[in-house]
N, C-alpha and C positions, 0 to 999 in steps of 0.2 A: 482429428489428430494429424497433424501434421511433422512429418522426416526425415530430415537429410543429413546420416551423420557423415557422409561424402563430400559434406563441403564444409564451410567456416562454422560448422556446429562445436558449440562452447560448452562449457561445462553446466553442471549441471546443481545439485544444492550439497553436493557434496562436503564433508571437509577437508580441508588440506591436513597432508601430514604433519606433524606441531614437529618431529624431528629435522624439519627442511628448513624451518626459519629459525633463525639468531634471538627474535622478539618471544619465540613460542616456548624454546627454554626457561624462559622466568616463570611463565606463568602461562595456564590453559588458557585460549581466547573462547569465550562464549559463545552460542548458538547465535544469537544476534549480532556480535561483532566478525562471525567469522560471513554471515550473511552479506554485511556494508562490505565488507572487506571483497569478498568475492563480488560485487555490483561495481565497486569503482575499479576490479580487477578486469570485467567485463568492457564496465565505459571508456578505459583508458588503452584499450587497443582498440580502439576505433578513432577516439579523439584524443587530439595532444596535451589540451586538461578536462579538469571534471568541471570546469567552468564554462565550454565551450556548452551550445545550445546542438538538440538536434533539428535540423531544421530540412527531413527528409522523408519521406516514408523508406526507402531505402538503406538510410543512416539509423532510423529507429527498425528495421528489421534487421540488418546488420547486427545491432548492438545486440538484441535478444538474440540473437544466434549466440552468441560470444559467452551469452548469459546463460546457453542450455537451453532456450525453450523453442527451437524451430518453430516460429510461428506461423498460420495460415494466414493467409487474406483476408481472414474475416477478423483475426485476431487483429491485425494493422488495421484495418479499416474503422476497429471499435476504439482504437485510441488515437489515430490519426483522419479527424474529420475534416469536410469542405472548413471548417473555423479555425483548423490548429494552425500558425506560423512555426511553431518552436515546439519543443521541450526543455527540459532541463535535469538536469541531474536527478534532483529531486523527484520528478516526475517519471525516472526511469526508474527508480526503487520503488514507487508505488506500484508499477507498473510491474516488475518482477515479483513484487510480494501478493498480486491478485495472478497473476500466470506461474503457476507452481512449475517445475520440472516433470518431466516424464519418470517414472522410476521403471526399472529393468521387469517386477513385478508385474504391473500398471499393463508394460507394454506386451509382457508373454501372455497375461487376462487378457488380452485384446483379441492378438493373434489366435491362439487358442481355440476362439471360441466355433472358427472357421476350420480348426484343421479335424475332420469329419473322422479321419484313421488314426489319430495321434501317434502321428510317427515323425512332429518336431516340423512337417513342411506342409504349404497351400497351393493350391492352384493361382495361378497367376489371376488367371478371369475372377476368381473370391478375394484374391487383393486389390483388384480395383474395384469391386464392390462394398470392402471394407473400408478401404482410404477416401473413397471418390462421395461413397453416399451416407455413410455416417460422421458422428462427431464431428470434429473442426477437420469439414472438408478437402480434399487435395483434389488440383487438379493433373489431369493424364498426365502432363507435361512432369508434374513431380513424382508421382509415381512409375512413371518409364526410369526415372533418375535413379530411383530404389530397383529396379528390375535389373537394370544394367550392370549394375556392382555385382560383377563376377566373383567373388568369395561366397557370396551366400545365393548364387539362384542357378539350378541348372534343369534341362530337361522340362520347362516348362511349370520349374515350380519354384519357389520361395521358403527357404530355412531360416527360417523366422529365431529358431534360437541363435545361431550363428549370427545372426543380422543383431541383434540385441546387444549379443556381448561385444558385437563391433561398435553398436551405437552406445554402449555404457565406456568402454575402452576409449574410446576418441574424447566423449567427452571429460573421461579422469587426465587425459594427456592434453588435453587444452586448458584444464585450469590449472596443473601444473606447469607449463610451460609458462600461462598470465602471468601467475604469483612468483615464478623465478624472475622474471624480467622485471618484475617492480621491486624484488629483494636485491637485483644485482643493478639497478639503475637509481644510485643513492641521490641523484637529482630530482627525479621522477617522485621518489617518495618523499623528499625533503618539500617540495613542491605540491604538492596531492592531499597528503595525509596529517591526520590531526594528534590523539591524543596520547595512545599507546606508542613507544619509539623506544630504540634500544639505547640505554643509558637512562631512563625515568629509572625513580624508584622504585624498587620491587615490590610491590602492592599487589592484590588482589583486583584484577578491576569492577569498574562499576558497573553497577547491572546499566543495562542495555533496551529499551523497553519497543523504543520507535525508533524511522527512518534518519539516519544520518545524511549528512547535507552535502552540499561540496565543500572539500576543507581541504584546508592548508597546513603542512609539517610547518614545525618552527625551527629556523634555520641555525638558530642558537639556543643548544641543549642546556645553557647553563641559567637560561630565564628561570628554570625551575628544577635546579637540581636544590636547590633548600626549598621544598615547598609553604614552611610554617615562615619564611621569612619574605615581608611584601618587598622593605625594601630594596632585597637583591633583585629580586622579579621588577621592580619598577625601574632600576639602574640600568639592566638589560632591556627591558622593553624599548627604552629611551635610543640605548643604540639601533636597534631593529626597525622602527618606523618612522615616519614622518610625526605623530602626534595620537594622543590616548586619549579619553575620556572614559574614568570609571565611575561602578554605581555600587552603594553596599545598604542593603536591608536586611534587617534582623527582623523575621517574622515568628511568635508566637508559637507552642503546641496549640493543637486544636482539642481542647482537653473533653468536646462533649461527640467528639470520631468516635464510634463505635471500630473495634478491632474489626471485625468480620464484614463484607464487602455487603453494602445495600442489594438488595433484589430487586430490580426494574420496578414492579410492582409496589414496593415500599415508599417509592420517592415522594419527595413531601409535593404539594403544591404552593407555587408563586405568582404570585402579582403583582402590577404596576398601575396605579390608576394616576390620569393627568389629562391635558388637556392639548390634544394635536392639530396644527392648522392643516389646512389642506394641501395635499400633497400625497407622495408615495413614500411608503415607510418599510423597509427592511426588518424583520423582526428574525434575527439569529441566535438562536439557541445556543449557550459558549458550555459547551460539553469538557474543555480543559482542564477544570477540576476534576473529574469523573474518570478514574480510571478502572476499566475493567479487566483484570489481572486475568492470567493466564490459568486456565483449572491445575490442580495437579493428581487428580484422582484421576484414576484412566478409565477408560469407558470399557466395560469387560463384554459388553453383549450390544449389538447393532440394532435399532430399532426393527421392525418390518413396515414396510411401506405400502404394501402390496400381497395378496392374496389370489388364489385361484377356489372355486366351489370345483364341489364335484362333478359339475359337467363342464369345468375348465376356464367359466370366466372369470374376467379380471375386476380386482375389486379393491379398493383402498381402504385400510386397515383403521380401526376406529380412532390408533392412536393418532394416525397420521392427516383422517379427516378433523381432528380437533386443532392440531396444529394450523393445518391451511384455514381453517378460522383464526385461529389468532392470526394468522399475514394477512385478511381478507380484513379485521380490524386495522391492524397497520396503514393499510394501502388505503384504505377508505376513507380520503382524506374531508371529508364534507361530512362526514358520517352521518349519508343518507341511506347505507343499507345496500348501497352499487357502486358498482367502478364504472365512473367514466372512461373515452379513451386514453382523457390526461392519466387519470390516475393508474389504471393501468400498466401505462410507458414508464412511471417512476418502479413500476415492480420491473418492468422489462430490462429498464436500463440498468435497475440495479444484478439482477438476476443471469443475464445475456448477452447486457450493451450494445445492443440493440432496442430500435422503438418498432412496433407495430403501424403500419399508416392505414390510411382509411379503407382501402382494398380489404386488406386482412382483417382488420376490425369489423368489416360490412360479413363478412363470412362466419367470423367468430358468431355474430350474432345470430345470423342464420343456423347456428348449427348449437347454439348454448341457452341454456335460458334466459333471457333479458326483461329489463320492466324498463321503458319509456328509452329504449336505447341504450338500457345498461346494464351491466355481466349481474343476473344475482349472486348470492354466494354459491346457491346449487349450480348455478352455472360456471360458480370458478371451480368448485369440485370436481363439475366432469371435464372440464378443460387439463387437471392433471391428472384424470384418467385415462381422457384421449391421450395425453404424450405416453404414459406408462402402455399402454396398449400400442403406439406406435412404435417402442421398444420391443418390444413383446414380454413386455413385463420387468424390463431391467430396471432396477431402480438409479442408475446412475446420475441420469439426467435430475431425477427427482432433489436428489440429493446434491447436485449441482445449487438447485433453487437455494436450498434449506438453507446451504450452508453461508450462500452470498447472503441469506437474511440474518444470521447470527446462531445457528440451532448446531449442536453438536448433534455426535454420532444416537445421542441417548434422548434425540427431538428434545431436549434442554436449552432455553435461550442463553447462550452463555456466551456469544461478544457481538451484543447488540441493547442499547436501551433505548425502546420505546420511550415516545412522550404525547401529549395532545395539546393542544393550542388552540384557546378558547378566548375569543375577541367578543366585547362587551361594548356599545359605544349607545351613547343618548344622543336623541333628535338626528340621528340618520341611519343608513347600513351600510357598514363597509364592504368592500366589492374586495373578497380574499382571495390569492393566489400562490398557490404553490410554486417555488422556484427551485428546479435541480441542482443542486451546485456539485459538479463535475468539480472530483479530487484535483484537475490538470490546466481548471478552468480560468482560475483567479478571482472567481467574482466572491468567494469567503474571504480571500485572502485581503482584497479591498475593501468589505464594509467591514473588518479586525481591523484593518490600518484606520480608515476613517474613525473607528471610536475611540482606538488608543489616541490618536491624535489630538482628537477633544477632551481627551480625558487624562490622558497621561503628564507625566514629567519630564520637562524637554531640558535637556543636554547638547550646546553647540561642543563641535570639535576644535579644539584651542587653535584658531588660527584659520581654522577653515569654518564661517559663518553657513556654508548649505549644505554641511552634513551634520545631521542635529538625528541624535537617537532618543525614545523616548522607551520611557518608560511607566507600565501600569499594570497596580499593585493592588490585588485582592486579599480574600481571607486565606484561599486556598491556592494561587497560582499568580505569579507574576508573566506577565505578557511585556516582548522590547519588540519596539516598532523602529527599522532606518530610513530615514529622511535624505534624499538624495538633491538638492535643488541645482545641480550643477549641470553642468552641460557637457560633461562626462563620465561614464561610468567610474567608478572606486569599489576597492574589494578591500574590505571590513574584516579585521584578525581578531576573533571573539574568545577571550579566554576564561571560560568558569572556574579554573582548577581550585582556587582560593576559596570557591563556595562549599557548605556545611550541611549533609541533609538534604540535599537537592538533586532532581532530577530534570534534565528538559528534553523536549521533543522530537531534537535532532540527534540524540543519543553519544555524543562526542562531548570532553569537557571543552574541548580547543578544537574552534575549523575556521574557515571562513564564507564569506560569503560576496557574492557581487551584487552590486545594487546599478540596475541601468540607470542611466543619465535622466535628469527632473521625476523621480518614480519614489516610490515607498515598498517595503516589503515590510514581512515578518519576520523578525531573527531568531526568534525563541519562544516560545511558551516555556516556563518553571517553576516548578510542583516541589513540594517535600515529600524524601523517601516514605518518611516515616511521619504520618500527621500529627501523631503527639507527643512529638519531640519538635525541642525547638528549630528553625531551620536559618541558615545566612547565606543569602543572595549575594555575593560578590563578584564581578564581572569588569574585564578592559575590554575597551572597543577599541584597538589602533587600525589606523589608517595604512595600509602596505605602502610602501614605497616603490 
């Protein structure tokens, strides 16, 4: 756990008040839009657009500060490695949607659990044994910082409630101060921001599902104050950019969708049989279609993970040892029955982000059950028994694991689908390997662009030969790839508003995007709301001037 609401500590997942904004009047902003909204609220007091790259460990703990999450060192460390040069916008919404905020709640369960008289304050020596050696570690140097702050510590001790409501108070007063400075700096937002703006039509808006991108306000409200009509939107657009290229597909209901969402276990099985010369082959799994919706039943009773007998030892609960089998299925990527130390690091990194190296692996083994070097499942059993017994039975940590693997509160798989991948070849053996692909990393991001490429429908920009968008068209989701061949960067003004029944990935109908110089990206992935209704892909790519 790490703290500092003494300094540039930002807000938190709070909501903004809807009577401060002019935009909030018309209409409630969503859970989802009020989250982008608060991320580029975060990124734009640190940099001057949402376009700019973080290119610091400093610059990306800064921003998370801004963001509410006081991060520790190990937190930076797990998203800025010896590989990263940059981030990017995009990369900091991921990054704020896996580091939740602290809640006021969160933070008194914490403290709490140390103050021995519950008389609301701790000994100072039990605060740096709380800060320093649990959870996401603090070092002395930050925790002197929290001792200091004369409102809440006197006489040797720490008033941990007082400390709380200062750390929840600062950060309600740093995101309202964000969101007035981007409501009263009508450059800033005209600049930054995409779909919602005062003066659209009074609608409802659109659900909101995934991460919003960097986007751009449109400087001229009148492109779409007739929304049903193209060619006033194309009149305007003409004045607004350099040059457009549009795409319109009419796709289909899907009339044999079932209403009710597949179960992981239901999925059908597919294959591809043909004939591959020698080389290395990328086999990506395109999960785009596949959405798994939000539950909306609420979980009324918390699993147990953990048990004591009656002479007090610890022991993991039958529900819970069934579950760590199914992850021990997951993880078991050769499915020989053991983890390796690769396979392992794919639970690690998902799980902690962090990898285990051969030190800790030689130990593990030493102290768990293994066959020819590798963890059995009895031995990944008692591996999270040891961590629950180094808690002394707190299931926190436990549920830390569950939850990075997809398992609600009710040990239900519910936002994660498994899959297995079964390689068949004559007259040799293929030599299989697992490859991590890091949300931040770009290596999905390039073999999408590579297959749209080959595969898609390509569109020059009128005028400009090396920026060419493509386009590719499934049963259930369109994928648009940009093609940059220039030898400078250009930023791409994307506008869905005209589309029907559709959803896409970046959750804005209108942003933009930059595409570095000779590079390709992904602009979209687009799904229909509704599968068995028909749905219309309609899209302009212009060129900003």
């Amino acid at each position: 756990m790490a703290i500092s609401p003494g300094s540039d500590a930002a807000f938190s997942g709070q909501k903004p008040t809807h009577s401060e904004s002019p935009r909030s009047k018309k209409f409630l902003l969503t859970e989802e839009e009020i989250f982008y909204m608060n991320c580029r609220a975060a990124y734009l007091t640190v940099f001057k657009s949402s376009l700019d790259n973080i290119i610091s460990k400093d610059q990306l703990y800064l921003a998370l500060q801004h963001a509410g999450r006081n991060p520790s060192q190990k937190t930076i460390n797990k998203y800025w490695t010896s590989q990263t040069a940059k981030l990017n916008f995009d990369d900091f919404c991921i990054i704020l949607r896996k580091e939740k905020p602290t809640s006021k709640a969160e933070l008194l369960k914490s403290f709490k659990q140390l103050d021995v008289n519950d008389n609301g304050s701790i000994l100072h020596t039990d605060l740096y044994k709380l800060l320093t050696k649990k959870g996401e570690k603090m070092t002395r140097e930050e925790v002197n910082a929290i001792i200091n702050l004369a409102d809440v510590n006197a006489d040797g001790k720490f008033d941990y409630i007082k400390f709380c409501k200062l750390y929840m108070a600062t950060n309600e007063q740093c995101l309202k101060t964000t969101l007035e400075k981007l409501e009263v700096d009508s450059k800033l937002r005209r600049q930054q921001f995409g779909s919602h703006m005062e003066g659209s039509p009074e609608r409802a808006p659109s659900p909101v599902p995934k991460a919003s991108p960097r986007i751009i306000r449109k400087a001229d409200q009148e492109s779409f104050s007739n929304k049903g009509d193209t060619r006033n939107s194309s009149l305007a657009t003409a004045r607004q950019f350099k040059t457009s290229v549009s795409f319109t597909v009419t796709m289909g209901a899907d009339s044999n969708q079932n209403s009710k969402l597949i179960e992981p276990h239901s999925i059908k099985t597919f294959g591809w049989t043909g004939e591959l010369g020698p080389g290395i082959y990328w086999l990506v799994p395109s999960t785009t279609g596949c959405r798994l919706r939000k539950e909306v039943k609420p979980i009324t009773e918390e699993a147990q993970l953990v048990y004591r007998d009656e002479t007090g030892e610890l022991f993991l609960t039958k529900e819970f040892r069934s579950t760590l089998s199914d992850i021990f299925e997951v993880i078991d990527l050769d499915g020989n029955g053991l983890l390796s130390l690769e396979e392992y690091n794919f639970f690690e990194l998902r799980t902690s982000g962090e990898k285990c190296d051969e030190d800790a692996w030689a130990v593990c083994r030493e102290n768990f059950d293994t066959k020819k070097n590798e963890l059995t499942r009895q031995g990944f059993m008692d591996l999270n028994l040891m961590e629950a017994n180094d808690r002394e039975g707190d299931p926190r940590d436990l549920w830390v694991t569950l939850h990075s693997m997809g398992y609600n509160k009710a040990l239900e798989l519910t936002e994660a689908c498994p899959f297995v991948i079964d390689i068949y070849a004559d007259k040799c053996k293929p030599r299989i390997k697992a490859v991590h692909m890091e949300a931040c990393s770009g290596q999905l991001e390039k073999a999408i662009c590579k297959s749209v490429l080959n595969k898609g429908n390509a569109k020059v920009m009128d005028g400009y030969e090396n920026i060419i968008i493509y386009t590719y068209k499934r049963d259930t989701w369109i994928t648009a790839v940009i093609e940059n061949k220039s030898d400078d960067k250009v930023i791409i003004h994307v506008n869905n508003e005209l589309s029907e029944n559709c959803v896409n990935n970046r959750g804005l109908g209108i942003f933009a995007v930059e595409v570095a110089p000779n590079s390709t990206m992904v602009c979209q992935h687009v799904m229909p709301l509704n599968e068995r209704q028909e749905w219309v892909y309609y899209c302009v790519y212009s060129l900003i001037s």
